[in-house]
Every structure is written in structure tokens, then in C-alpha cells.
N, CA and C atoms of all chains as a GROMACS GRO file, in nm:
protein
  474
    1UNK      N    1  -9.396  -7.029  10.984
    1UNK     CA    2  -9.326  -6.902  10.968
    1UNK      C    3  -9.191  -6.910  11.038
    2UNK      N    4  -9.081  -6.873  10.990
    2UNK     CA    5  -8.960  -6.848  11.029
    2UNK      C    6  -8.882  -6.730  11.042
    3UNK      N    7  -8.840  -6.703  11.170
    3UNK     CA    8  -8.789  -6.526  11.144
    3UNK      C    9  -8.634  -6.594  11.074
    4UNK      N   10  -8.580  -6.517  11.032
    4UNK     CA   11  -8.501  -6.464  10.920
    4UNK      C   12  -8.382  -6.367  10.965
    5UNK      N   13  -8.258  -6.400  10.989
    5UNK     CA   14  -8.185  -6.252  10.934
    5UNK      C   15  -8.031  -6.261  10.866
    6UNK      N   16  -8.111  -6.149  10.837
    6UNK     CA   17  -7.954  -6.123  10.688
    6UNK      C   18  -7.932  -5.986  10.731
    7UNK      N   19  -7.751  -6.052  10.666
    7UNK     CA   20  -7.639  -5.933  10.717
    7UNK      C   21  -7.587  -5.864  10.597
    8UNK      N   22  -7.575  -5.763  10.598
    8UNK     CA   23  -7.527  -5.725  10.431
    8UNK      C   24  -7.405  -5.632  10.481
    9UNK      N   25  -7.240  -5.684  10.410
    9UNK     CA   26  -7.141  -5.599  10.462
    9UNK      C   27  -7.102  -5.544  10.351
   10UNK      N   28  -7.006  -5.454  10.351
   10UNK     CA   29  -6.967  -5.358  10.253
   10UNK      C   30  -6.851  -5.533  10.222
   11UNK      N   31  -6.776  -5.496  10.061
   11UNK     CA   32  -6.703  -5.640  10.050
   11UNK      C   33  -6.543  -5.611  10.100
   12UNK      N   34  -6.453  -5.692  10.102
   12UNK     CA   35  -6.358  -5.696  10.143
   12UNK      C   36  -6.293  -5.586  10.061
   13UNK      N   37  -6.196  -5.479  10.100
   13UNK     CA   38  -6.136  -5.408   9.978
   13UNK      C   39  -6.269  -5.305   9.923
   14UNK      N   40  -6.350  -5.337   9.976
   14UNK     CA   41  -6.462  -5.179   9.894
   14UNK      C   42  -6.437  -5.065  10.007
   15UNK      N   43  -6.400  -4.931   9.971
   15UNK     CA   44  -6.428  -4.835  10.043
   15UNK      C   45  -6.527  -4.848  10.124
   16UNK      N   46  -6.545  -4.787  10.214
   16UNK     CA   47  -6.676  -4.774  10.329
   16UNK      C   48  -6.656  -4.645  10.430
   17UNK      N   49  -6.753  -4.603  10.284
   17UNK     CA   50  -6.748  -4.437  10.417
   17UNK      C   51  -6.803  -4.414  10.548
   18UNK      N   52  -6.877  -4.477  10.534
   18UNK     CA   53  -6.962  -4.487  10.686
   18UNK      C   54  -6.899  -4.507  10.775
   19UNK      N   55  -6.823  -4.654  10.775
   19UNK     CA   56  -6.740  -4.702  10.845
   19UNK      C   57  -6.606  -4.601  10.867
   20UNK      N   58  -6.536  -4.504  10.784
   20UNK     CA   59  -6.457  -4.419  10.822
   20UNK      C   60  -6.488  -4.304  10.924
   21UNK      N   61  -6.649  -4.274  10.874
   21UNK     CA   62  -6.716  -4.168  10.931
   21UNK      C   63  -6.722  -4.182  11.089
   22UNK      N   64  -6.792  -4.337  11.099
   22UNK     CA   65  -6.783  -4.356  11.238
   22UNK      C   66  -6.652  -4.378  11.340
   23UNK      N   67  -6.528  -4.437  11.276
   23UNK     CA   68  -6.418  -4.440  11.318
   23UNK      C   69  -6.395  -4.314  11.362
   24UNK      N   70  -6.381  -4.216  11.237
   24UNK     CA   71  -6.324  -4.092  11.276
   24UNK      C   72  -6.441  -3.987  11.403
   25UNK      N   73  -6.552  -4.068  11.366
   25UNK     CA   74  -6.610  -4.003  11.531
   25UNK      C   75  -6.561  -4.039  11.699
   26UNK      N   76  -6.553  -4.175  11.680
   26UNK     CA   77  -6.526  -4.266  11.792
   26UNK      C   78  -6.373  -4.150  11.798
   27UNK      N   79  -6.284  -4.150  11.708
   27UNK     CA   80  -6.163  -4.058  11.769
   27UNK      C   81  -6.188  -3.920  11.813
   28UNK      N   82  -6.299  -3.856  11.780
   28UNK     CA   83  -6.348  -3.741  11.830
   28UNK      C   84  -6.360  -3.769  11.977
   29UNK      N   85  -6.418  -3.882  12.005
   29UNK     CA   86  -6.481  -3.851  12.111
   29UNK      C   87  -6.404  -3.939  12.221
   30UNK      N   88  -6.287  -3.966  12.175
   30UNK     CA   89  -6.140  -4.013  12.250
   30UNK      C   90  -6.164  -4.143  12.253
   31UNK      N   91  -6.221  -4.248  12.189
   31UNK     CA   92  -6.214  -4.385  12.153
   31UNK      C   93  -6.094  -4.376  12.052
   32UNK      N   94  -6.023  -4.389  12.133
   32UNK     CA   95  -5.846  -4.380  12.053
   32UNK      C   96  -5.838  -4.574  11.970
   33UNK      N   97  -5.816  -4.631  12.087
   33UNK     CA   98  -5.788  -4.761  12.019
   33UNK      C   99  -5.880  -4.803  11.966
   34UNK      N  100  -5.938  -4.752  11.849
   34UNK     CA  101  -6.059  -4.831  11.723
   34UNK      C  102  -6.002  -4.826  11.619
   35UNK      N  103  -6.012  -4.912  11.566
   35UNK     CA  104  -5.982  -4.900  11.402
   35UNK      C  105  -6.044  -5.038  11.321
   36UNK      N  106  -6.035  -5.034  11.199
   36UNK     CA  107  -6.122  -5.145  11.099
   36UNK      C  108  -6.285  -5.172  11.159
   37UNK      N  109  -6.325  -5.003  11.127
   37UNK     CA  110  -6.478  -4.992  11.160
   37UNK      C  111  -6.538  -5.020  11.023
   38UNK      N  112  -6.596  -5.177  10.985
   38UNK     CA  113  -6.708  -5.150  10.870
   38UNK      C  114  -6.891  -5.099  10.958
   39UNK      N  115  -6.924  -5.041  10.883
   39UNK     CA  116  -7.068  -5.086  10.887
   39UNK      C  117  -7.164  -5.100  10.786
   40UNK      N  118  -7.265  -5.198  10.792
   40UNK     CA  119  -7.330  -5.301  10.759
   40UNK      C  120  -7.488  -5.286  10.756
   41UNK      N  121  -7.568  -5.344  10.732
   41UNK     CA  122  -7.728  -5.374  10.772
   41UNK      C  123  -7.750  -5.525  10.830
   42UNK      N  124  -7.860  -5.477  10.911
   42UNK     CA  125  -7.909  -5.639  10.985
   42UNK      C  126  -8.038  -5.624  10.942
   43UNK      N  127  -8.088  -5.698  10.878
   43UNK     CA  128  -8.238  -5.709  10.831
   43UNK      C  129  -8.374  -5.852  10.919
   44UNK      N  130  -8.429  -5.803  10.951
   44UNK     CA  131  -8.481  -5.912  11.030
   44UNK      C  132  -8.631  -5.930  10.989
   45UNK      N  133  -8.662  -6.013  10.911
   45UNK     CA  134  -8.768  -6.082  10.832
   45UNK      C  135  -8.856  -6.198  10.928
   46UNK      N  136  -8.983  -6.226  10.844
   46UNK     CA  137  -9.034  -6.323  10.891
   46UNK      C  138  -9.056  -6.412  10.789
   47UNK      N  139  -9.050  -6.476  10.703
   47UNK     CA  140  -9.077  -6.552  10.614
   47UNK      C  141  -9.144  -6.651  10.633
   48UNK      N  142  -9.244  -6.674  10.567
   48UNK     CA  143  -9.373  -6.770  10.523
   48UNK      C  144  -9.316  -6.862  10.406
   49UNK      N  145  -9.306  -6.972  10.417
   49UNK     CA  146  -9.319  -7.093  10.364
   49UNK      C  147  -9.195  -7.204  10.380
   50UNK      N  148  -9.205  -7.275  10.234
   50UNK     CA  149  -9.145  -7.428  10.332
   50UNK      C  150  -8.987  -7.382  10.311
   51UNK      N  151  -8.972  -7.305  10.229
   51UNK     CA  152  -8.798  -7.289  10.222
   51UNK      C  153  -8.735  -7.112  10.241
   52UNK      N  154  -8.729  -7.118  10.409
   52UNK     CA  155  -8.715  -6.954  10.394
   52UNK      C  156  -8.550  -6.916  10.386
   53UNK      N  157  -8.466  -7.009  10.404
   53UNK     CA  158  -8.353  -6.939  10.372
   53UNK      C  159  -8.350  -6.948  10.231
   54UNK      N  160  -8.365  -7.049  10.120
   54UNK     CA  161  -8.366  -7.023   9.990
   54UNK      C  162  -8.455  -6.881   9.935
   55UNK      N  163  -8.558  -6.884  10.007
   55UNK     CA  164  -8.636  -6.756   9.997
   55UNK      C  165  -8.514  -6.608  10.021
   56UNK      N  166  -8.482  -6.595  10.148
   56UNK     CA  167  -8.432  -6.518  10.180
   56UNK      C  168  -8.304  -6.485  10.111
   57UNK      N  169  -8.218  -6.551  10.041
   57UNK     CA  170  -8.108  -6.546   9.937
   57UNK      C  171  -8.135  -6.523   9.846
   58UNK      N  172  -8.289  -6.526   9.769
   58UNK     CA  173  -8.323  -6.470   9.643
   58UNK      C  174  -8.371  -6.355   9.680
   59UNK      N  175  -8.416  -6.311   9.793
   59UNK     CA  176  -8.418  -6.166   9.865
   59UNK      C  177  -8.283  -6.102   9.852
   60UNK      N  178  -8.196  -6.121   9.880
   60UNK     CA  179  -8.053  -6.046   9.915
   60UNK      C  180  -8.029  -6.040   9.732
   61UNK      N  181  -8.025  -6.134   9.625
   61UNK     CA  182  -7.952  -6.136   9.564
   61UNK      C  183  -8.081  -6.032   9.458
   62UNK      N  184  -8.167  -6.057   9.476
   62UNK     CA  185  -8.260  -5.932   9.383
   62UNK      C  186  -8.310  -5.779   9.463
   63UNK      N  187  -8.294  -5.757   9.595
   63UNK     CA  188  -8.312  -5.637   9.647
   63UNK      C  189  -8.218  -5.556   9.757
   64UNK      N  190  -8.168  -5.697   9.857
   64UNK     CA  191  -8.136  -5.668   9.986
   64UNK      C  192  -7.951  -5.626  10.000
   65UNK      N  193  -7.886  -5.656   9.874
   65UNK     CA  194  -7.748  -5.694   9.864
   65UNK      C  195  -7.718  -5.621   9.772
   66UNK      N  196  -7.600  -5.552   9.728
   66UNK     CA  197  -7.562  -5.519   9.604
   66UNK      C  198  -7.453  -5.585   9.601
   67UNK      N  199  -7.467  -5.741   9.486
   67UNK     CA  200  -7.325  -5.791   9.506
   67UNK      C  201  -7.206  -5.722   9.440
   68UNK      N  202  -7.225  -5.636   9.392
   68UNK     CA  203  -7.108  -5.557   9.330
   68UNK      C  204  -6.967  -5.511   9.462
   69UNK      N  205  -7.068  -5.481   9.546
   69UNK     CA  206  -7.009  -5.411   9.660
   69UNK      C  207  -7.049  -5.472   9.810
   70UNK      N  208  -7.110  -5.577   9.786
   70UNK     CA  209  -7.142  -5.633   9.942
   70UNK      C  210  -7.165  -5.764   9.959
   71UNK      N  211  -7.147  -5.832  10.075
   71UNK     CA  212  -7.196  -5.955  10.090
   71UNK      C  213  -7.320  -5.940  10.153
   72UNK      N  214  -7.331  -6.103  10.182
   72UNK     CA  215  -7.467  -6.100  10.260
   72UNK      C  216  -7.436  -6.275  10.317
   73UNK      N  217  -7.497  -6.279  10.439
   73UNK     CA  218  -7.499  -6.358  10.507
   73UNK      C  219  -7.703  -6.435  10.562
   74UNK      N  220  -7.748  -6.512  10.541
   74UNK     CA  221  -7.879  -6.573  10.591
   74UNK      C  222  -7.843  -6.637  10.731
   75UNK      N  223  -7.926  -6.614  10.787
   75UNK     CA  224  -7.899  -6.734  10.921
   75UNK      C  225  -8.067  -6.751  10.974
   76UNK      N  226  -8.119  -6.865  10.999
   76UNK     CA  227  -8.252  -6.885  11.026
   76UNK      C  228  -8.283  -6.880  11.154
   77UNK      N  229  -8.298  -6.845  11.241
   77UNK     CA  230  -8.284  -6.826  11.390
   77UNK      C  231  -8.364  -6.985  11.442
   78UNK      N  232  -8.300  -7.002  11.542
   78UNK     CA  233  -8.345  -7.147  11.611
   78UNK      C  234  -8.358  -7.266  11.490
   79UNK      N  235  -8.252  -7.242  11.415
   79UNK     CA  236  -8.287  -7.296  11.298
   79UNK      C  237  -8.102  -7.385  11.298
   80UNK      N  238  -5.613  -5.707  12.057
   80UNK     CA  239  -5.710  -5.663  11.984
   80UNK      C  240  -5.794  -5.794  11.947
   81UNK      N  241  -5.920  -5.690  11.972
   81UNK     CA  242  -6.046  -5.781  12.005
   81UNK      C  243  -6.162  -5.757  11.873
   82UNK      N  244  -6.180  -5.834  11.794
   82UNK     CA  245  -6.308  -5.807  11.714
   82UNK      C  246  -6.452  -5.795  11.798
   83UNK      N  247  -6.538  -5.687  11.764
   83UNK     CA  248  -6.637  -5.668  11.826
   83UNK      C  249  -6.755  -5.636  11.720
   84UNK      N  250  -6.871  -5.693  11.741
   84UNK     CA  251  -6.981  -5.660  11.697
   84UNK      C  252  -7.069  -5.608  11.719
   85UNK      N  253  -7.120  -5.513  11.670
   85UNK     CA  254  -7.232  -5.426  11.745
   85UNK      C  255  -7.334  -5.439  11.671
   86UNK      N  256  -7.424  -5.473  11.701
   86UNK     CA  257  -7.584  -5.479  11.651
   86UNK      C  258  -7.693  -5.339  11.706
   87UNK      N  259  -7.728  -5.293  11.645
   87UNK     CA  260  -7.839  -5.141  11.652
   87UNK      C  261  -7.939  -5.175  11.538
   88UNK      N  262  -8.055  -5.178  11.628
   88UNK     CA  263  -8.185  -5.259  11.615
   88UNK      C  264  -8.307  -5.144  11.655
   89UNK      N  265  -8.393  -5.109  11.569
   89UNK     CA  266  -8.502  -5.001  11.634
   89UNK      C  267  -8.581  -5.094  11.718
   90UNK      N  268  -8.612  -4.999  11.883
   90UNK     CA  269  -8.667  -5.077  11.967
   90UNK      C  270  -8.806  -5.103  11.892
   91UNK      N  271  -8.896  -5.266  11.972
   91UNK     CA  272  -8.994  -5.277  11.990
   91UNK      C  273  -9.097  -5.175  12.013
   92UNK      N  274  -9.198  -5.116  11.891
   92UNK     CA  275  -9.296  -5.067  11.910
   92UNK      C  276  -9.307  -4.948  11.860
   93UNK      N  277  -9.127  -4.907  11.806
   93UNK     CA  278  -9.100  -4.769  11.732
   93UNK      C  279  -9.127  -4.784  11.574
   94UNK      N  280  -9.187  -4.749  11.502
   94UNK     CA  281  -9.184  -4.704  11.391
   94UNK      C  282  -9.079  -4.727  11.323
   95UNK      N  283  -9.054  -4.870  11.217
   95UNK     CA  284  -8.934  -4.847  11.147
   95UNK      C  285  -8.945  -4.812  10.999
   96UNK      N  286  -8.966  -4.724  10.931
   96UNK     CA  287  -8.989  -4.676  10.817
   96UNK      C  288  -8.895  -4.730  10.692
   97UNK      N  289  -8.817  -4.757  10.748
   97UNK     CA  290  -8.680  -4.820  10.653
   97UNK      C  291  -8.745  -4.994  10.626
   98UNK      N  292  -8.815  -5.048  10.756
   98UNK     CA  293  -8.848  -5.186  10.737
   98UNK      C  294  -8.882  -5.199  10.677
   99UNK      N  295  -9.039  -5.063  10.680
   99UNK     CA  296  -9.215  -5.074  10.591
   99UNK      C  297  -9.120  -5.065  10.434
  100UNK      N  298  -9.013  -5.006  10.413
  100UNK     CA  299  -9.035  -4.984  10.274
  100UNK      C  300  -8.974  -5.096  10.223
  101UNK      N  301  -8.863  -5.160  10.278
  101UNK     CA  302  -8.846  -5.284  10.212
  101UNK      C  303  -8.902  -5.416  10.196
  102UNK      N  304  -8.986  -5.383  10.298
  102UNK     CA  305  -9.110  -5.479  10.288
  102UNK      C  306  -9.239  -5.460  10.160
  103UNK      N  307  -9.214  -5.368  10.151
  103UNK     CA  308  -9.306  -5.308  10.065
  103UNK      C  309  -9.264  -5.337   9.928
  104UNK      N  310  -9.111  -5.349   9.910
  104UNK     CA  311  -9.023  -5.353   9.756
  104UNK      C  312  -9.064  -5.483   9.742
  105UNK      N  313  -9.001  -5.587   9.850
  105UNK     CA  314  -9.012  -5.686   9.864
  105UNK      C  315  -9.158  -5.762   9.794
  106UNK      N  316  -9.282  -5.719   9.826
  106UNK     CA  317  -9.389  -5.771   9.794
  106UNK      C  318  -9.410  -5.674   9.683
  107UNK      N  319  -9.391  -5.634   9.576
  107UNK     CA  320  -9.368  -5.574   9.512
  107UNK      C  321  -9.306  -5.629   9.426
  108UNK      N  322  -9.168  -5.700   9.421
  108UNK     CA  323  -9.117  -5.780   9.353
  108UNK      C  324  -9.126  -5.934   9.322
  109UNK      N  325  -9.266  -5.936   9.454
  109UNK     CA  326  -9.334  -6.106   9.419
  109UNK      C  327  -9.284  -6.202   9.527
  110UNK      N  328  -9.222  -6.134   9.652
  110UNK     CA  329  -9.186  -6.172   9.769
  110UNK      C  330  -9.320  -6.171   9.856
  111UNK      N  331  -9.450  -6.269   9.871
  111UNK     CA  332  -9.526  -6.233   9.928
  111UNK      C  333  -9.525  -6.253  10.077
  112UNK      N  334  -9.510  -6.348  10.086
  112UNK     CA  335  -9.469  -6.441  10.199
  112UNK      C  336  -9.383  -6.394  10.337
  113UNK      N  337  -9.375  -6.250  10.331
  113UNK     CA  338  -9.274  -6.148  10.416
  113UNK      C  339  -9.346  -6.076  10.512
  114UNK      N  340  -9.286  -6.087  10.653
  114UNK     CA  341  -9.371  -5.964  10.724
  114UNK      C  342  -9.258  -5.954  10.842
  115UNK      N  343  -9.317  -5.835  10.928
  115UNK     CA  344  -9.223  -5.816  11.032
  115UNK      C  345  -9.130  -5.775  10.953
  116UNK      N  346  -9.040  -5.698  10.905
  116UNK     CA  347  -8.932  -5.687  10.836
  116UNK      C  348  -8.894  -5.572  10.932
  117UNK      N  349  -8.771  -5.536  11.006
  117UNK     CA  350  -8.688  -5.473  11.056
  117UNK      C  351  -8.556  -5.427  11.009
  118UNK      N  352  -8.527  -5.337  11.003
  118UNK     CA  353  -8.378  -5.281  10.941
  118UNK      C  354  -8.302  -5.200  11.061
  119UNK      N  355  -8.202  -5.247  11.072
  119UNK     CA  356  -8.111  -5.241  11.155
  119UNK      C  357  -7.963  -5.187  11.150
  120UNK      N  358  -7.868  -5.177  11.196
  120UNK     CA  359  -7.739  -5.169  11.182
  120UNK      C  360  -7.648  -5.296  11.240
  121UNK      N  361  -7.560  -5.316  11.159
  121UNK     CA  362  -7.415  -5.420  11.208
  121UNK      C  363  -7.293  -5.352  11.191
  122UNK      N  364  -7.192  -5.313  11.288
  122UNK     CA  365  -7.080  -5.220  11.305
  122UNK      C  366  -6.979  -5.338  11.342
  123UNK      N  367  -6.911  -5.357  11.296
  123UNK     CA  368  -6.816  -5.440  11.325
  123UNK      C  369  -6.627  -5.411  11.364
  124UNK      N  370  -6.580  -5.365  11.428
  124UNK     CA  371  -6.491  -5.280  11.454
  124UNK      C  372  -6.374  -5.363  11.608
  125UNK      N  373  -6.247  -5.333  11.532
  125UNK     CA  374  -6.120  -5.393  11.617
  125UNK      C  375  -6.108  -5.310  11.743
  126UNK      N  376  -6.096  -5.348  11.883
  126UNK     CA  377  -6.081  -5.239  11.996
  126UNK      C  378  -5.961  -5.293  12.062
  127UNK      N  379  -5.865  -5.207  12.076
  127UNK     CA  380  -5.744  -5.247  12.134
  127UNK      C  381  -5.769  -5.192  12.273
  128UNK      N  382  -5.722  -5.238  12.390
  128UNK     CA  383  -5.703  -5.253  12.526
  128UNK      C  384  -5.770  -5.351  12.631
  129UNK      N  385  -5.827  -5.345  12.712
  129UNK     CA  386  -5.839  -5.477  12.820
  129UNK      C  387  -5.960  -5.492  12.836
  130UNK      N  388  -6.047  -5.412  12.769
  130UNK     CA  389  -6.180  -5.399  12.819
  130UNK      C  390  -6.314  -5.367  12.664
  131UNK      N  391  -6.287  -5.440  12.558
  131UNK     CA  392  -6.315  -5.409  12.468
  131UNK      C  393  -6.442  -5.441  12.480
  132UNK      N  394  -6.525  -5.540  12.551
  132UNK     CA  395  -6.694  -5.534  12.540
  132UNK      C  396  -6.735  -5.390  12.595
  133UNK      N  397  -6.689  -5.369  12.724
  133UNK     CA  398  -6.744  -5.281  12.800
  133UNK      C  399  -6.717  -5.096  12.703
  134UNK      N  400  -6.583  -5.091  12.644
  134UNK     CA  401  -6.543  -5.000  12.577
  134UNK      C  402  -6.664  -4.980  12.431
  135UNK      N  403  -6.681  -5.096  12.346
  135UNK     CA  404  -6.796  -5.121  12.276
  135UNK      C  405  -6.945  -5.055  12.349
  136UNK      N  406  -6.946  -5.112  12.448
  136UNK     CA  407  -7.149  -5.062  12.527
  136UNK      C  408  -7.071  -4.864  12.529
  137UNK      N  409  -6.954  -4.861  12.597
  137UNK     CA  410  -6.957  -4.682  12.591
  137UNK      C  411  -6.978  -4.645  12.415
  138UNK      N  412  -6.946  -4.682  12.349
  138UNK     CA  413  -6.940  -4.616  12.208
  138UNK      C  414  -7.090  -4.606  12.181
  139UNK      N  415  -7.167  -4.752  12.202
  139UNK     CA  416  -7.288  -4.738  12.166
  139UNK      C  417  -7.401  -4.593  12.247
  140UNK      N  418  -7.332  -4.614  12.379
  140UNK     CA  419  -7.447  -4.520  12.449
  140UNK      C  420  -7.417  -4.337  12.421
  141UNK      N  421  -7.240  -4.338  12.361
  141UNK     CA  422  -7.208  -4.218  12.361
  141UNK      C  423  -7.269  -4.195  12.142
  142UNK      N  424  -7.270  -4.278  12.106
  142UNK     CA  425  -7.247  -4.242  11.933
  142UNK      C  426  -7.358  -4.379  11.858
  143UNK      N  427  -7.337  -4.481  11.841
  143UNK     CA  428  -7.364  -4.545  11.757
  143UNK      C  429  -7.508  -4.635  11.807
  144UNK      N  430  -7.570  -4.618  11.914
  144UNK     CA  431  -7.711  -4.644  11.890
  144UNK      C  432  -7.800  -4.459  11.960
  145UNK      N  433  -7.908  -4.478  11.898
  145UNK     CA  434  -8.006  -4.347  11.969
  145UNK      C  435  -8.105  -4.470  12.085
  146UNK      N  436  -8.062  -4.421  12.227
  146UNK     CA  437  -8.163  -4.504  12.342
  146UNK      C  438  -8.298  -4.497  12.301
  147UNK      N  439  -8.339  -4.397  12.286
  147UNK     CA  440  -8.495  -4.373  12.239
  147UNK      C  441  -8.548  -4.447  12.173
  148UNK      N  442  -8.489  -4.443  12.040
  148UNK     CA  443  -8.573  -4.584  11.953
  148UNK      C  444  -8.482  -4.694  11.922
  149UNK      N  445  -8.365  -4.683  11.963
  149UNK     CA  446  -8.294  -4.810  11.893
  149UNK      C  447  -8.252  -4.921  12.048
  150UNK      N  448  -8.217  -5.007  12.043
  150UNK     CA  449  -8.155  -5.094  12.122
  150UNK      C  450  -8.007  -5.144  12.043
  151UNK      N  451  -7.907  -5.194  12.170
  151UNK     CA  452  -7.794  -5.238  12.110
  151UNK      C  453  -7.770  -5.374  12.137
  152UNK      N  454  -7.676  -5.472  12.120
  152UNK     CA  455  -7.604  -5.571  12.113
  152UNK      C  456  -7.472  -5.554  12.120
  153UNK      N  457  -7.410  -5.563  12.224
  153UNK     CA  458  -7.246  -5.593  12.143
  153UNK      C  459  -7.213  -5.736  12.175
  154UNK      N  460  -7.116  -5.790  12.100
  154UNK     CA  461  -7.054  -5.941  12.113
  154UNK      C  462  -6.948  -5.954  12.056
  155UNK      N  463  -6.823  -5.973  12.144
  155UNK     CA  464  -6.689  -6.021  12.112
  155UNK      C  465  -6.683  -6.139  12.042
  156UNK      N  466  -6.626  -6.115  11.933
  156UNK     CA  467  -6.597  -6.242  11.853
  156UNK      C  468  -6.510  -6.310  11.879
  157UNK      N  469  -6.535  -6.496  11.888
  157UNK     CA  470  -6.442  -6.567  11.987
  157UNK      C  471  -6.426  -6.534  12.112
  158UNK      N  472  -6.536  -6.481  12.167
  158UNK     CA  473  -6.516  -6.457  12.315
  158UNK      C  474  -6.678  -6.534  12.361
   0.00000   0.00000   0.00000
């Protein structure tokens, strides 16, 4: 078994409201110098068998990702 | 200006409802081989002045993680 995690970001050039939402809080709350807030998901899996990052990329690309609008990143921990 | 990453992670032992269900899609779509699945946040955001890790941990404790169930991460990129 291998833990697993994938990053899924909004893509370069896609709107990201979230990321405005939270910017424009951080200035509410006098975090003046912030700016180029994306935010993202961190997904943290355990995967069972012999190939879990190939596993885990057919995860992102059929559920975990919308490549229209996001990337995604695998990284296998201690791996 | 400092790139910073923030990771917000539901603590150990809390209930992540967001995990169970993608775990759930997941084996569902013929992903059997999956467990532990956690869903998280990645905030990734520019902080201008001298102290941008420590400025990052205030954002998290004032806005962008809940102490109760979530835990944080921050990490300067290239630092």
C-alpha cells in the first residue's frame, strides 16, 4: 500500500473565485500585502497495488480533476 | 515577495465527509484498491514583507484553517 497525494489547482488564466474570496478576506482583516491567492484541493489516498501513481492519474483524470479548468499534480510520499 | 503554501488538512480522528464521498465515487467507478482518502485544502498565495512564513501561520489561525477540525502547514517556496 502506498499513501498518495494529489493536488488539483484551478489552471493558469482560469478565474478563481475562491481564491479572490479569500484574498479579499485576508484584506478585511488587514493582511494588506497578499495578493495571487489561488486555492486548490489536497487529496490524500492510500492506494493498493503495484502501480499507484499510474492508478492515481487515472483517478484525477476520470473524477479528481476537471481538466478543462485544473491541473493536477501525483506525488507518492517516501516514494 | 515570497511564494507561500498553505496546506489545511481535517485533523486526525474528525470526520471527513468530503473524503467518504470521494472514496465512495471512486469505488464506484472501479477504483477498488482506495482507502484512507482525505480532502483537504492547498492555498497558495504571494506575501510581501519580511516575515511571510510567520504572516502565513497568522492568516491560517485568524481565516483559512478551523483549529477544531482542521490542521495547517505553511511552506515557503524556495525557502
Amino acid at each position: 500500500m502506498t499513501r498518495v497525494v494529489v493536488t488539483v489547482m484551478p489552471r493558469e488564466g482560469v478565474l478563481d473565485p475562491q481564491g479572490q474570496a479569500v484574498q479579499g478576506a485576508l484584506g478585511h482583516l488587514g493582511f494588506d500585502g497578499v495578493d495571487h491567492v489561488r486555492v486548490g484541493k489536497r487529496i490524500e489516498l492510500t492506494v493498493h497495488g503495484p502501480e499507484p501513481e499510474a492508478e492515481a492519474r487515472r483517478m484525477c483524470e476520470e473524477l479528481l480533476a476537471n481538466p478543462l479548468i485544473e491541473d493536477f499534480t501525483v506525488t507518492v510520499e517516501g516514494g
